[in-house]
C-alpha positions in Angstrom: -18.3 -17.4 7.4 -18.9 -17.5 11.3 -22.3 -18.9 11.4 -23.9 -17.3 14.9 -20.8 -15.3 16.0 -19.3 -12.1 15.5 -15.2 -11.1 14.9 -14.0 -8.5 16.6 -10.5 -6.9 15.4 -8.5 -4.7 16.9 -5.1 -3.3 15.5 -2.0 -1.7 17.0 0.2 -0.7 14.1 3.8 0.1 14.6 5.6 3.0 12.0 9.0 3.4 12.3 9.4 7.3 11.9 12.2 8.4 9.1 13.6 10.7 10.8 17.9 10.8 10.0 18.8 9.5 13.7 17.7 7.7 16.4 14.6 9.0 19.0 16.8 10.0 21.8 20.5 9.2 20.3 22.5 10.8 17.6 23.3 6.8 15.9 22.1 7.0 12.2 18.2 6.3 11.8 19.0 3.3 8.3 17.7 0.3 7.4 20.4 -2.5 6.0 23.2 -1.8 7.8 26.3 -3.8 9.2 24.4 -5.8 12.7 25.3 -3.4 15.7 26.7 -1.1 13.7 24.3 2.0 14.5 24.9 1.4 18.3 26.0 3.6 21.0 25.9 3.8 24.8 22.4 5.2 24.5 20.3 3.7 22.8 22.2 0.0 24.4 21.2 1.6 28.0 25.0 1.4 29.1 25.3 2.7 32.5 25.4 6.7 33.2 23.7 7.6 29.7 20.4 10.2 29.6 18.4 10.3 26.4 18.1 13.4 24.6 14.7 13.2 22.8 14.2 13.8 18.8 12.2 17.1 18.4 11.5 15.6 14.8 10.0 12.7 16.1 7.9 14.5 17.8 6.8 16.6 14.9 5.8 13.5 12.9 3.8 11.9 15.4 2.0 15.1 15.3 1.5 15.6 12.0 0.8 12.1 12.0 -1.9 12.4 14.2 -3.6 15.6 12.7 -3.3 13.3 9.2 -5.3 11.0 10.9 -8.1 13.3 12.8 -6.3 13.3 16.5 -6.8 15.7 19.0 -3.1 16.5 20.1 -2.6 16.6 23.4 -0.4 19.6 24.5 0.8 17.8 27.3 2.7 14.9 27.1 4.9 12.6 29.1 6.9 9.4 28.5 6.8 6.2 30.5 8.9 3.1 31.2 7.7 -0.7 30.2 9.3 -2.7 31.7 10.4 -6.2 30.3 13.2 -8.9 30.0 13.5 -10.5 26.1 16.5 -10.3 24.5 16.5 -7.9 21.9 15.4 -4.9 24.4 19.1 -4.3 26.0 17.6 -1.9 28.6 15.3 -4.2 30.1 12.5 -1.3 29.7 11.0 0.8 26.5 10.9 3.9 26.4 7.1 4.7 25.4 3.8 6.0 26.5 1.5 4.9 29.1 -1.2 7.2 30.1 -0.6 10.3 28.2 0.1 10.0 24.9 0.4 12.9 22.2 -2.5 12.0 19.8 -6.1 10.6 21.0 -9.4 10.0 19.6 -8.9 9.7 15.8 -10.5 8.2 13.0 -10.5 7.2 9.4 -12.7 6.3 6.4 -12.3 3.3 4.5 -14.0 2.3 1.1 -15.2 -1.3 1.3 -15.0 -3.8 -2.2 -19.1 -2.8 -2.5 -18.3 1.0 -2.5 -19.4 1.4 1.1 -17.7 3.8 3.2 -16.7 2.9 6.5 -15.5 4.6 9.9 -12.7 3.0 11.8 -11.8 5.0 15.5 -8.5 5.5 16.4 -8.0 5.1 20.2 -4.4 6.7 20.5 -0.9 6.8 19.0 1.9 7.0 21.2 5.5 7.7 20.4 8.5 4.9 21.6 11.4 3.5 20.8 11.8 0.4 18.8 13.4 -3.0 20.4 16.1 -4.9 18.5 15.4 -7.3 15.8 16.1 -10.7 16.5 17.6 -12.7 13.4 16.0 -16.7 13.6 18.6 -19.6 12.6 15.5 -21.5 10.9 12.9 -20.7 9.1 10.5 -18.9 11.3 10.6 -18.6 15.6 8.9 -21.9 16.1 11.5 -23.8 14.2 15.0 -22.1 15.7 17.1 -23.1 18.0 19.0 -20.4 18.4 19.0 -16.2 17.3 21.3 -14.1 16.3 20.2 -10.2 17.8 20.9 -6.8 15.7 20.1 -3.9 17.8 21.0 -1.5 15.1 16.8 -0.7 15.5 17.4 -0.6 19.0 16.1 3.3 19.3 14.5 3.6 16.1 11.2 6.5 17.0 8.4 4.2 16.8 4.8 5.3 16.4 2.2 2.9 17.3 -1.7 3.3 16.2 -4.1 1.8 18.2 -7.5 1.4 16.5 -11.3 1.0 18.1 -12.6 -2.3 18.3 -14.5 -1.6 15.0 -13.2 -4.3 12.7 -15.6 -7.2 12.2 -14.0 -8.9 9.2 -10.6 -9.5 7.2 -11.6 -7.6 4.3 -12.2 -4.2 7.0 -8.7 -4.9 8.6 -7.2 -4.6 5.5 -8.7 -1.7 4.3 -7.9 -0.2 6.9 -4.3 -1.0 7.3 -4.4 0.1 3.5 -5.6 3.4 4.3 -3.3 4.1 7.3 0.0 3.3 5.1 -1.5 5.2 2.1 -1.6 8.0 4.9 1.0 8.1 6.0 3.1 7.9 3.1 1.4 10.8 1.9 2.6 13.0 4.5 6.2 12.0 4.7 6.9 10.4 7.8 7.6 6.6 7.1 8.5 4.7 3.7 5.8 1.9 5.5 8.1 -0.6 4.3 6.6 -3.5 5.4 9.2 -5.9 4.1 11.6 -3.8 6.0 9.8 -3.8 8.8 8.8 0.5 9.2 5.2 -0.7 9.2 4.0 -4.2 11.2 1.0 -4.6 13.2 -0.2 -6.6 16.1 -3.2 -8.4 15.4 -6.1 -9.1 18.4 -9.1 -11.1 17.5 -11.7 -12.3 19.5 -15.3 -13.8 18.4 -18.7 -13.6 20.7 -22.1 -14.5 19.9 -24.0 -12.5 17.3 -25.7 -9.6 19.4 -23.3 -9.8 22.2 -22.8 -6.7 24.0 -19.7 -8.2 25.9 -16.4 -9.0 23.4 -15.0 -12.5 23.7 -11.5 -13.5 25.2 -8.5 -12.5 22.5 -5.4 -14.1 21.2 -3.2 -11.7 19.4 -0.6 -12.6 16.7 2.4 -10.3 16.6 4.8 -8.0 14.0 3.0 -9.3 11.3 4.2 -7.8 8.2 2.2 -8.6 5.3 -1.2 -7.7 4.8 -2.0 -11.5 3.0 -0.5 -12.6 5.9 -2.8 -10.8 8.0 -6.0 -11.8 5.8 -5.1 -15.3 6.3 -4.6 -15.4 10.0 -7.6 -13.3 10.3 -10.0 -15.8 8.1 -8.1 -18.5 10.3 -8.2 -17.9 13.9 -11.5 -16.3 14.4 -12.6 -20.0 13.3 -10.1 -21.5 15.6 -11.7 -20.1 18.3 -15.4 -20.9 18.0 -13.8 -24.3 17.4 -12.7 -24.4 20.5 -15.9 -22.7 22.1 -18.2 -25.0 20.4 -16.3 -28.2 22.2 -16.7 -26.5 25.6 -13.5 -25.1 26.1 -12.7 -21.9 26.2 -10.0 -19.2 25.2 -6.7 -18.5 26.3 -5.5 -15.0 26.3 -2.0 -15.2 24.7 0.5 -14.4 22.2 0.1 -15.9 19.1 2.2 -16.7 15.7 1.2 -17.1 12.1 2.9 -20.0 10.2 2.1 -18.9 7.1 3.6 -22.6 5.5 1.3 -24.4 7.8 -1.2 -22.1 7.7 -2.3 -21.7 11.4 -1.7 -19.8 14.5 1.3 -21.2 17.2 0.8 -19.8 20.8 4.3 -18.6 21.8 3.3 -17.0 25.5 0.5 -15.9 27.7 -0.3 -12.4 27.1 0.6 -9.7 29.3 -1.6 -7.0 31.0 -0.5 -3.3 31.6 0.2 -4.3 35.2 2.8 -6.6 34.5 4.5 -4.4 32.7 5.4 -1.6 35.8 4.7 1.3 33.8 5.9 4.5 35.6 6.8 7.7 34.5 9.9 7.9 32.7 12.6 9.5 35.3 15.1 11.0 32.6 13.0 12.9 30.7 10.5 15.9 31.2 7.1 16.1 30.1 6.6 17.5 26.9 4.7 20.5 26.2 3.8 21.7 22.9 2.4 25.2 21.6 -0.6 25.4 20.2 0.9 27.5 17.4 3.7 25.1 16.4 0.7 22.5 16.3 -1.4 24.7 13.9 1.9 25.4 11.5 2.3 21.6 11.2 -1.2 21.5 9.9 -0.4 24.0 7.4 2.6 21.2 5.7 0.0 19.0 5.9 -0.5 18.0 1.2 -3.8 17.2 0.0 -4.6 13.2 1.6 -6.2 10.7 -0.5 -9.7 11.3 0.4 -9.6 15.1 -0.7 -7.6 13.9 -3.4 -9.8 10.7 -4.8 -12.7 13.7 -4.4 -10.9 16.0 -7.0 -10.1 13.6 -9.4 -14.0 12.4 -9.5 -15.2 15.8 -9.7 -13.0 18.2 -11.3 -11.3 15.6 -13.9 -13.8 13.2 -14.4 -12.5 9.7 -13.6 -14.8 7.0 -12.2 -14.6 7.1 -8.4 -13.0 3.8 -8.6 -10.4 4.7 -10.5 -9.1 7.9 -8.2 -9.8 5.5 -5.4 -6.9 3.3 -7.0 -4.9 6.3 -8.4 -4.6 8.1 -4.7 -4.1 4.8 -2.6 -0.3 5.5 -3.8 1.1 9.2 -3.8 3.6 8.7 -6.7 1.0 7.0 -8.5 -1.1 9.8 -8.5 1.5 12.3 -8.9 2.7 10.7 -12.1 -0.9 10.8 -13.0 -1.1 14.2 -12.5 1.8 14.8 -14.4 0.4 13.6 -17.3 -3.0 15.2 -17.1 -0.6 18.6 -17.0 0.0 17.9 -20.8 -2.7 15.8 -21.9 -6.1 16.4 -21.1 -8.1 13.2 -21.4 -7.7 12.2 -17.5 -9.9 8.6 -18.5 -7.6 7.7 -21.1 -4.5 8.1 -18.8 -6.6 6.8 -15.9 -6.4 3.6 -18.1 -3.0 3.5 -19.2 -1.7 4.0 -15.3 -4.4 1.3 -13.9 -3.7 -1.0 -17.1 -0.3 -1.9 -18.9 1.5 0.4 -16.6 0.3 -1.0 -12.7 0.9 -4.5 -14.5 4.5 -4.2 -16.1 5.2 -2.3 -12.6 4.6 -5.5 -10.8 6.1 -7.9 -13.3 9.4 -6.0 -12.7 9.0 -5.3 -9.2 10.1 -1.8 -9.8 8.6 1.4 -7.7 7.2 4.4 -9.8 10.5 6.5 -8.9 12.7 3.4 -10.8 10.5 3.9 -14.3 12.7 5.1 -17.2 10.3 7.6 -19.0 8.5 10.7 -18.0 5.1 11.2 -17.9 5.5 13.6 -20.6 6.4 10.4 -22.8 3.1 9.1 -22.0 1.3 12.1 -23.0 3.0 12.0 -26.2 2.4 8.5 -26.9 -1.4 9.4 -25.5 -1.1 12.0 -28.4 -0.1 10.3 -31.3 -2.9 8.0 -30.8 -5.3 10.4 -31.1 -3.5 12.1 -34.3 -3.9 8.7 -35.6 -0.5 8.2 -36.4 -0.8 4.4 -33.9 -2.9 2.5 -33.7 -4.1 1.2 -29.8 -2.3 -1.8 -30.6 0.6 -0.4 -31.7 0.8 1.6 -28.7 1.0 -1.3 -26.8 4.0 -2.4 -28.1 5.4 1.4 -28.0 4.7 1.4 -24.5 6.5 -1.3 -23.1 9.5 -0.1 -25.4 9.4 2.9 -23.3 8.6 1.2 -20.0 11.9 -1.5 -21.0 14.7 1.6 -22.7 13.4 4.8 -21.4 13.2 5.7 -24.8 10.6 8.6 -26.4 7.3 7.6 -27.9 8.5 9.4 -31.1 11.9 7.7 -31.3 10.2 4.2 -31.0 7.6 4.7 -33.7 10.5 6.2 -35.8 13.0 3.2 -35.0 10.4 0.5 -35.5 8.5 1.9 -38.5 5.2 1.5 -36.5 3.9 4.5 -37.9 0.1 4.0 -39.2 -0.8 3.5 -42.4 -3.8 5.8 -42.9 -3.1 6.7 -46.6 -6.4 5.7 -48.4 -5.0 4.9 -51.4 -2.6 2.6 -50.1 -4.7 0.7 -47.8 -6.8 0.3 -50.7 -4.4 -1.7 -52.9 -3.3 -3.8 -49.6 -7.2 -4.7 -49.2 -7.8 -5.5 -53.1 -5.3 -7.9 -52.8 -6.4 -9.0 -49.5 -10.0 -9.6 -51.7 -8.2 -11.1 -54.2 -6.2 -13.8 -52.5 -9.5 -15.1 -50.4 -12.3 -15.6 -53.3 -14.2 -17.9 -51.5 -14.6 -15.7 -48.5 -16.0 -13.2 -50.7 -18.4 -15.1 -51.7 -19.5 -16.4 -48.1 -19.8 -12.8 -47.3 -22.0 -11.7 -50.0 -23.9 -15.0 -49.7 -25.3 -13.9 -46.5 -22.6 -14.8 -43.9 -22.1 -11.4 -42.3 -19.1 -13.5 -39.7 -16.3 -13.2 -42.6 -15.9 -9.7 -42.8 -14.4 -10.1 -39.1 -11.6 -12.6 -40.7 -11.0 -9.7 -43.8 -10.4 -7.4 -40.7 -7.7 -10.2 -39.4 -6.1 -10.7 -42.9 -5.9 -6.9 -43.9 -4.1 -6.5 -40.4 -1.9 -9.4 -41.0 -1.1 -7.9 -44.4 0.1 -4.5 -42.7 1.5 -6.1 -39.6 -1.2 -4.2 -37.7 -0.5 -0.8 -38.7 -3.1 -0.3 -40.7 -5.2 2.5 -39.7 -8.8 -0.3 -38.1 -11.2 2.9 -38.9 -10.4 3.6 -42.4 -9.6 -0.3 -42.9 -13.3 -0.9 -41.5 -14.8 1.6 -43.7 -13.1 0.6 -47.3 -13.2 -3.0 -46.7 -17.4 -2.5 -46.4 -17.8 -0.2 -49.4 -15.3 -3.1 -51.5 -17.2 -6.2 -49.6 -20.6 -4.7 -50.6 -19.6 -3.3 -53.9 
């Protein structure tokens, strides 16, 4: 892809933190909202205000950071950043410069060849969120004019800084992946990234292969979409050597990803930590945090995907790709688990979730906690295939009833007279006739041409309007066929 050079990704992920208000205001902590609706002196920075900080902000970031293999740092203090842009009433963020609550973390990502993967984690720093600026056209580069919102305006924002460990797109977004997956787990963001609770700032920079010096970056910001961000990550990298290989060389800035046009727009020069005037925040003390209070977060902590993916492989038998899929999504693998609880053949259901049920999910746009049924409906339906009472193609058709009405496997087969037709006798008099009506395939079949008894299969089926039992319909149709 980058013949003699060598990517080099680094990510700083922002989480908005769901706590019910604001990180150092009592204004309501909700997406979708009036514009400047959620607003007070506070969080706009209105002259003689003092922030109050969020104790339960803090205790996310925490148990963020322990989800994520930080040390925690049991002291702590808050900085000022200092900036002009229009959405950031204040003129300064509140966030963290130089001591931030979680350091040195990590996490292990499972590449498309079943590789695993370590990805550092430099820090992850709690601040507030700016405003959100609302473009008249279709993206920045095409408005002339913006309409502001600061009901985000003091949101608790988390953001995860990652090692420069990421060398290609397919590692950036496993990793991103993994961190949402994560955190979702534990409870302290939805991560919805259409919503804007998770968005990352993307820095890539390419040097030559065996370079022990990184090249200049570029960095493309709030990006929201991880196709976006495989896109503008299998785009600019070659932008750059472009640029290299003509002699020129890179500009460190602030980039944009026009996803219709498919390339990066510069939009500013990118700033160092100088220019922003960090210096300790003046209105707030340092935070110190007991060791103890640390440890009982660690005790909420559930069982994360790794430990869980591990379980499923060992103790229920699933490929290790399929509780690699299952875990990525906590109510994904709770529903799963759900159903193992009254059905035990964890492969079968493994199948079901990954199959008809991920794809009728997407088709509908729906999340697991909008689905009709239970997943005790799923073990019944599970159930009556195995009693033989439908067929694996009439459960098909049973399950999407229940995906579309709510309804109980029981109740559809019932409703529908898709009950199987395993009665030998009957399926007997249905394939005599089935015999009877195609002569001249009989006579291919006992000629020597082995193919037909696939199209008797097709007819018998046809006959029955698939509910005939395939097993028993396999075995009497050879006895009559041979006869």
């Amino acid at each position: 892809m980058l013949d003699g050079y060598e990517m080099t990704v680094g990510l700083e992920i922002h989480v908005q933190l769901d706590t019910d208000t604001k990180i150092f205001c009592g204004c309501k902590n909700e997406f979708g909202a009036e514009p400047n609706n959620h607003t007070c002196p506070i969080c706009l920075g209105l002259p003689g205000t003092l922030p109050v900080l969020n104790e339960k902000a803090v205790e996310y970031i925490v148990k963020a950071g322990l989800a994520l293999n930080c040390e925690i740092n049991t002291f702590s203090k808050f900085d000022r950043k200092n900036y002009f842009y229009a959405d950031l009433p204040k003129a300064y963020q509140i966030s963290q410069f130089d001591l931030p609550f979680c350091e040195d973390g990590h996490v292990m990502i499972q590449l498309e060849d079943g590789a695993d993967m370590k990805i550092g984690i430099t820090r992850i720093h709690l601040e507030e969120d700016a405003g959100k600026l609302n473009h008249a056209g279709e993206g920045i580069a095409s408005s002339d004019s913006s309409l502001v919102d600061y009901n985000r305006v003091g949101t608790p924002l988390i953001e995860i800084v990652s090692e420069p460990d990421i060398h290609s797109p397919e590692q950036a977004i496993a990793y991103l992946k993994k961190i949402k997956s994560i955190l979702e787990y534990i409870g302290v963001s939805d991560c919805d990234m259409s919503q804007g609770s998770m968005r990352a700032d993307v820095n890539i920079s390419v040097a030559p292969k065996g370079s022990d010096k990184l090249g200049t970056r570029t960095e493309l910001k709030n990006m929201n979409s991880f196709k976006a961000i495989e896109k503008a990550l299998k785009y600019e990298p070659k932008r750059q050597i472009k640029v290299l290989e003509s002699g020129g060389e890179i500009i460190q800035g602030t980039l944009t990803w026009d996803d219709e046009a498919g390339k990066t727009i510069p939009m500013r020069s990118k700033e160092e930590a100088h220019d922003y005037r960090y210096f300790p925040e003046p209105d707030l003390v340092p935070v110190i945090l007991d060791q103890e209070w640390i440890e009982g977060i660690r005790e909420t902590l559930p069982e994360l995907p790794d430990a869980r993916q591990k379980r499923y492989v060992e103790e229920l038998g699933i490929p290790e790709y399929d509780a690699m899929v299952i875990t990525a999504d906590r109510e994904m693998a709770d529903f799963f688990e759900a159903v193992v609880e009254e059905h035990n053949d964890a492969k079968a259901i493994s199948n079901w979730i990954m199959g008809d049920f991920s794809r009728l999910l997407n088709e509908e746009s729906i999340t697991i906690a909008e689905v009709k049924f239970k997943p005790a409906d799923l073990a019944k339906m599970l159930k009556l295939m195995d009693e033989g009472t439908i067929s694996s193609k009439i459960a098909k058709t049973v399950f999407e009833e229940m995906f579309a009405t709510g309804k109980d496997p029981d109740t559809i087969v019932e409703e529908k007279g898709l009950k199987q037709i395993s009665d030998t006798s009957e399926l007997e008099k249905i394939i005599d006739q089935v015999i009877a009506d195609n002569q001249s395939a009989l006579e291919d079949y006992r000629g020597g041409n082995k193919n037909v008894f696939g199209f008797f299969i097709g007819q018998t089926m046809k006959a029955t309007r698939g509910k005939a039992n395939p097993g028993m319909v396999n075995k009497i149709l050879r006895e009559k066929l041979e006869g």
